[in-house]
C-alpha positions in Angstrom: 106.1 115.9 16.1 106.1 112.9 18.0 102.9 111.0 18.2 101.3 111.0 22.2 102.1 108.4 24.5 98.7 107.0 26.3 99.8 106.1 29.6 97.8 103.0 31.5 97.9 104.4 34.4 96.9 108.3 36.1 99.7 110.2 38.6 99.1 109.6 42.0 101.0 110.2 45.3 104.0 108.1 44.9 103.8 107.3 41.7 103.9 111.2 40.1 103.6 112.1 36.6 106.7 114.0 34.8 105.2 116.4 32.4 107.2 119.5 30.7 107.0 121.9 33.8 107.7 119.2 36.7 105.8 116.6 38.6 102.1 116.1 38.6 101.2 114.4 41.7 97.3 113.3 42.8 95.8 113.6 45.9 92.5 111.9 46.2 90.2 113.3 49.3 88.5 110.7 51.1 84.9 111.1 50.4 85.6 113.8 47.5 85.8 116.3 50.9 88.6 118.3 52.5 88.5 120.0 55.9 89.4 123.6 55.8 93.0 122.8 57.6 93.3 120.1 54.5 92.2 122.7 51.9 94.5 125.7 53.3 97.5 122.9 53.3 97.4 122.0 50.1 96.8 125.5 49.0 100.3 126.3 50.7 101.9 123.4 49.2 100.7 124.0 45.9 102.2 127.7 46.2 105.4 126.4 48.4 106.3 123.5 46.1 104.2 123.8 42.5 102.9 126.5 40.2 100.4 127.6 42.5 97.2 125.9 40.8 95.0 123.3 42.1 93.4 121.0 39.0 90.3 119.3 39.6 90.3 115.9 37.5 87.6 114.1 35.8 87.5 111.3 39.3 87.3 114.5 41.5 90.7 114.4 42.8 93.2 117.1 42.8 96.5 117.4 41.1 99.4 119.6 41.8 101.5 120.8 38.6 105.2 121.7 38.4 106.9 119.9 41.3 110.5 119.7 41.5 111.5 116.3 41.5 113.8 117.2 44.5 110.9 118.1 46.5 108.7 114.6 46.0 109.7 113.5 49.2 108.8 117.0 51.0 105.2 116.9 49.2 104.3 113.1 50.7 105.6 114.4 54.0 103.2 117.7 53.9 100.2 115.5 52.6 101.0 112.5 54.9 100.7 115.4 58.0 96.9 116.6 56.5 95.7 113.1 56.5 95.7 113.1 52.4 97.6 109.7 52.0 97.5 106.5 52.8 100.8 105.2 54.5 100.9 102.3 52.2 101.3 103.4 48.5 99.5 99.7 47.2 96.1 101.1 49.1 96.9 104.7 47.9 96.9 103.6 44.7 93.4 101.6 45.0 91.7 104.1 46.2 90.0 105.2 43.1 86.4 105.6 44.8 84.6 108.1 42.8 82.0 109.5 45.6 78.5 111.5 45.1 79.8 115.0 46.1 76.2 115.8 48.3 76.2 113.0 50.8 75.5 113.6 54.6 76.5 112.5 57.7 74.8 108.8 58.4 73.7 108.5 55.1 73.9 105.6 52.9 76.6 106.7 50.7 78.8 107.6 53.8 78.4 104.6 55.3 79.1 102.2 52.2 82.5 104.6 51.3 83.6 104.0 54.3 82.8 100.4 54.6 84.6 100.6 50.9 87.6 102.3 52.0 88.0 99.5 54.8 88.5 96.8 52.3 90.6 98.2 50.4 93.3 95.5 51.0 90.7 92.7 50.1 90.3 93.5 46.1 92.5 92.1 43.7 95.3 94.1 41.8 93.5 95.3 38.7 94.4 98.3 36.3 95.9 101.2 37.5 92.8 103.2 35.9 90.3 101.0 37.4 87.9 102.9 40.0 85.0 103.1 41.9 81.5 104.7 41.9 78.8 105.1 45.5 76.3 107.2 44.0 73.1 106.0 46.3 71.3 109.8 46.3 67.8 110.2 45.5 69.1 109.8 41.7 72.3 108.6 40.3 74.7 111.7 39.2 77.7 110.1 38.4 76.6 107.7 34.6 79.1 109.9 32.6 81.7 109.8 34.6 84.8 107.4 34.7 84.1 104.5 37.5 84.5 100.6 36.8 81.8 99.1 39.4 79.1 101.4 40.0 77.2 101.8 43.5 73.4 102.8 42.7 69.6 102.9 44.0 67.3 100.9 41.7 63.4 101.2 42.6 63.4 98.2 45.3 67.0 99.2 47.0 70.5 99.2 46.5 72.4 97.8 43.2 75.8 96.8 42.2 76.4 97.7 38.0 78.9 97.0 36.0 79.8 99.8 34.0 78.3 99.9 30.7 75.4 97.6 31.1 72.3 98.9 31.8 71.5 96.6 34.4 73.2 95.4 37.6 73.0 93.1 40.5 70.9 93.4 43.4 72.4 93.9 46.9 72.0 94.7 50.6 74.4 97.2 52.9 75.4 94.2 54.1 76.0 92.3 50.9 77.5 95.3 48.7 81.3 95.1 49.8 81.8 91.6 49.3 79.5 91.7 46.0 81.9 94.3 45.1 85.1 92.6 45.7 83.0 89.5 43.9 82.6 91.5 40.6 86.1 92.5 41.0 87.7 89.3 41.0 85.5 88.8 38.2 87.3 91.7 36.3 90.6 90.9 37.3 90.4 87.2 35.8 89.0 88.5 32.8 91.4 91.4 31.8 93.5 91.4 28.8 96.4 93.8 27.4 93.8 95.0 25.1 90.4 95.3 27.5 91.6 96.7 30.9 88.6 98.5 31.9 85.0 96.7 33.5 83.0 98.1 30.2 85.4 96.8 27.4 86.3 93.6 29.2 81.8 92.9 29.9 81.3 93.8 25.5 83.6 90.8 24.9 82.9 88.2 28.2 79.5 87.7 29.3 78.1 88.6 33.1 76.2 86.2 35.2 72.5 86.7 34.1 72.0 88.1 38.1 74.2 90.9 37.7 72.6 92.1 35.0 68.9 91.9 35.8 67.7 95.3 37.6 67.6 98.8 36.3 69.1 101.6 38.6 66.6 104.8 39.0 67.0 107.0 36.3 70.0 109.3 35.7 69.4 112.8 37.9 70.2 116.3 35.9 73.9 117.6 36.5 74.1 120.4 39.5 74.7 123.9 38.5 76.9 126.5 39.9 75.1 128.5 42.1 73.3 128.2 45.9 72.9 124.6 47.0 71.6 123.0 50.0 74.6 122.1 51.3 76.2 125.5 50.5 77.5 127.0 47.3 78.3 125.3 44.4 81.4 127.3 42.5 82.6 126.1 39.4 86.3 126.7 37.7 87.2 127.2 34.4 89.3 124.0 32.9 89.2 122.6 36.0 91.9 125.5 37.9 92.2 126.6 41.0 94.5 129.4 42.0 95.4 128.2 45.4 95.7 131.6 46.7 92.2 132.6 45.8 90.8 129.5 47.5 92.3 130.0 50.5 91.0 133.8 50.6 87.3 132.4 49.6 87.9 129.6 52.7 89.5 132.2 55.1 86.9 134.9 54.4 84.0 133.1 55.0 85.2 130.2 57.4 84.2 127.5 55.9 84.9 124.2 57.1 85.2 122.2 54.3 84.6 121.7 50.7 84.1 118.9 48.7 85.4 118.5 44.9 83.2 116.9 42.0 84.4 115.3 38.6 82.4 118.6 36.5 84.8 121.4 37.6 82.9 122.7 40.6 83.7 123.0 44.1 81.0 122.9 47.0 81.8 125.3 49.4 80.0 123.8 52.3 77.9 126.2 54.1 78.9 129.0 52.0 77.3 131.7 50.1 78.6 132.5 46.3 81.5 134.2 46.9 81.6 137.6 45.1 84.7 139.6 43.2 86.7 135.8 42.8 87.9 133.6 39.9 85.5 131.3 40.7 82.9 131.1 38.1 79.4 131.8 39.6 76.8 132.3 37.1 75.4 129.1 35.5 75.2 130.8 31.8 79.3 131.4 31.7 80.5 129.5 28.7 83.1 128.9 30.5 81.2 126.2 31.8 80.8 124.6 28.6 84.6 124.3 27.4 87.1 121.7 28.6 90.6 122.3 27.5 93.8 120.9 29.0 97.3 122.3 30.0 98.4 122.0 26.3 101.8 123.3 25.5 104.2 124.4 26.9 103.0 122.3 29.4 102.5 119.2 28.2 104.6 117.4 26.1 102.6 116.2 23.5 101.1 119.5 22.5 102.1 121.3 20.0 99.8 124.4 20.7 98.4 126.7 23.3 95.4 125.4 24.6 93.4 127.8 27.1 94.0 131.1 25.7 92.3 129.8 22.5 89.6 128.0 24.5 88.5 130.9 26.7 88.8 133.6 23.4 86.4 131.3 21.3 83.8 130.1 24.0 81.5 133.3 23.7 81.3 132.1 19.8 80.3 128.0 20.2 77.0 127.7 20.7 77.1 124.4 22.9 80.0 122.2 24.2 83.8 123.0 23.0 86.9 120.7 23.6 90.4 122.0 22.9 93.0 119.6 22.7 96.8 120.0 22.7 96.9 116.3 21.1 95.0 113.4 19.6 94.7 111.5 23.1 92.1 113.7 24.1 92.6 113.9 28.0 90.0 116.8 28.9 87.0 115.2 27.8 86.0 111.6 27.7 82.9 112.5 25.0 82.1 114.1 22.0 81.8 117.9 22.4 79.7 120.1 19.5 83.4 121.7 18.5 86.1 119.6 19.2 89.9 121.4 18.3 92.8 119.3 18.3 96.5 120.0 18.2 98.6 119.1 15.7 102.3 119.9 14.3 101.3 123.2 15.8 98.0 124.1 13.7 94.2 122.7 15.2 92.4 120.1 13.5 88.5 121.0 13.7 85.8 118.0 14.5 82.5 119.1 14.1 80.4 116.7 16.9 83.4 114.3 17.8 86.4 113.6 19.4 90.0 114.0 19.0 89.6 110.7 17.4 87.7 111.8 14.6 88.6 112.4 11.2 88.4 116.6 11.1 86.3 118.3 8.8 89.1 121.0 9.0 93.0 121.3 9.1 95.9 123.4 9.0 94.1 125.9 11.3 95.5 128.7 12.9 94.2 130.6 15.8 93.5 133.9 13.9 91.5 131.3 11.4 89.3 130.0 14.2 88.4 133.4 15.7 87.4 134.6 12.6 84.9 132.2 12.8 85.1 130.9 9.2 84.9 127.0 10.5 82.8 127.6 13.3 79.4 126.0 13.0 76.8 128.8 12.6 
């Protein structure tokens, strides 16, 4: 089998993916939130045009899968008529702003996306992967998740962190954009073929001493699915929407938006749990504890089934389980307490690792791991 190819970059608009069943193309909602007109769009272009799935990524964007490569042009047109892409494909591509998914209207981490989003033609070209996090709630949500310069509350106001150090750099509203654009000069002069992202190129090149000398607040529990202030909060098992049941959930209910998170939930704004739908709704599903990506035939690099095995074996791992079609690990950033990878068409077992982990077992076969011989007990 031929070893995986680790792309620099992620699919976006104009710049799609080609995997083994078509196109993947990104869409990334402006303040992690899509009107209901938006939501019911995309729904019918991901039926009209795709596989009929919507996939919530790790940055809380969305990805369509199996897009003719005849029908690109059609896809920008539809998303360019919801309001779901910038006109120019240089700020489309910048716009990696990784957003707190409970904001309000007024609030501080509104107002500084917004302000965010307005200079987007001001910050330097950096890595395609390079993105953005404004989490300024009560407490920060977003420290595990994927974002280069980080946009937090400390105990005295608002602070500017580069990610991976545990401090960052006091700032104002007023002071926070062109801070930002500061740092990311900073990064841009400092890259290298092997550091392209804020926390590998800060190990090897030292901050300025201010940047790094005040803590944020400390980091706030993840959300859960179930009732939440601002409506319901649904989760979806590896990150999968069927279009058509969203747009039922949306249509039955009227609700007039929702807003996507990088943890595989949706908030339904204004909405209670919706009953009898594929959305997962209780907390305690162990669903909720297994990331597993398309895998094969999907997916190129895979050499196994991925989600069949995943959803089969989650009642049986007693905490988090990752199941990989291939040693690049794309589903999960971390370790997970059963890690399965694919390989040559057999699973690798890591006990407590990554993909990237030498495996305590190989050579397995799915009627091995549901047998539960090489589970931990």
């Amino acid at each position: 089998m031929r070893a995986p190819q680790i792309k620099d970059w992620c699919p976006g608009a104009y710049r799609p993916m080609m995997a083994a069943d078509g196109l993947v193309i990104r869409i990334r909602p402006r303040l992690a939130r899509l009107t209901s007109v938006q939501a019911l769009g995309l729904c019918d272009i991901a039926e009209g045009f795709g596989q009929g799935f919507l996939d919530l990524t790790n940055r809380a964007n969305l990805q369509l899968r199996g897009v003719a490569e005849g029908d690109h042009g059609a896809v920008l047109q539809a998303l360019g008529e919801l309001d779901l892409l910038d006109a120019d494909p240089a700020l489309e591509a910048r716009r990696n702003i990784l957003v707190s998914p409970f904001w309000r209207d007024g609030d501080v981490t509104q107002r500084l996306t917004l302000g965010l989003l307005a200079h987007l033609a001001d910050l330097p070209d950096l890595p395609a992967k390079v993105g953005f996090a404004v989490d300024c709630g009560p407490q920060p949500l977003l420290n595990g998740d994927s974002a280069d310069l980080r946009v937090e509350q400390s105990a005295t106001g608002l602070i500017l962190r580069a990610d991976g150090m545990p401090k960052g750099r006091a700032v104002t509203e007023a002071t926070v954009i062109p801070s930002l654009i500061d740092m990311a000069e900073w990064l841009a002069a400092h890259v290298t073929p092997s550091c392209r992202r804020m926390a590998a190129v800060a190990a090897k090149t030292p901050l300025p001493s201010d940047w790094c000398a005040v803590s944020p607040l400390p980091k706030a529990a993840l959300p859960q699915v179930g009732p939440h202030l601002g409506g319901a909060l649904v989760g979806a098992a590896f990150g999968q929407i069927e279009a058509a049941a969203l747009a039922q959930v949306i249509l039955a209910q009227d609700i007039p938006a929702i807003r996507v998170t990088p943890w595989r939930m949706v908030l339904l704004e204004g909405a209670q749990l919706p009953v009898q739908s594929p959305f997962v709704t209780d907390p305690e599903d162990a669903l909720m504890r297994v990331d597993a990506c398309p895998g094969a035939p999907f997916c190129p690099s895979s050499s196994v089934e991925t989600r069949e095995i995943a959803r089969r074996l989650a009642p049986q791992i007693n905490g988090t389980l990752h199941v990989s079609g291939c040693a690049k690990g794309c589903a999960r950033k971390g370790p997970a307490d059963v890690t399965l990878v694919g390989r040559d068409g057999f699973f690798d077992l890591v006990h407590k690792g990554t993909p990237a982990d030498a495996a305590d077992h190989s050579g397995l076969t799915p009627k091995d791991l549901l047998s539960g011989a090489t589970l931990p007990q």
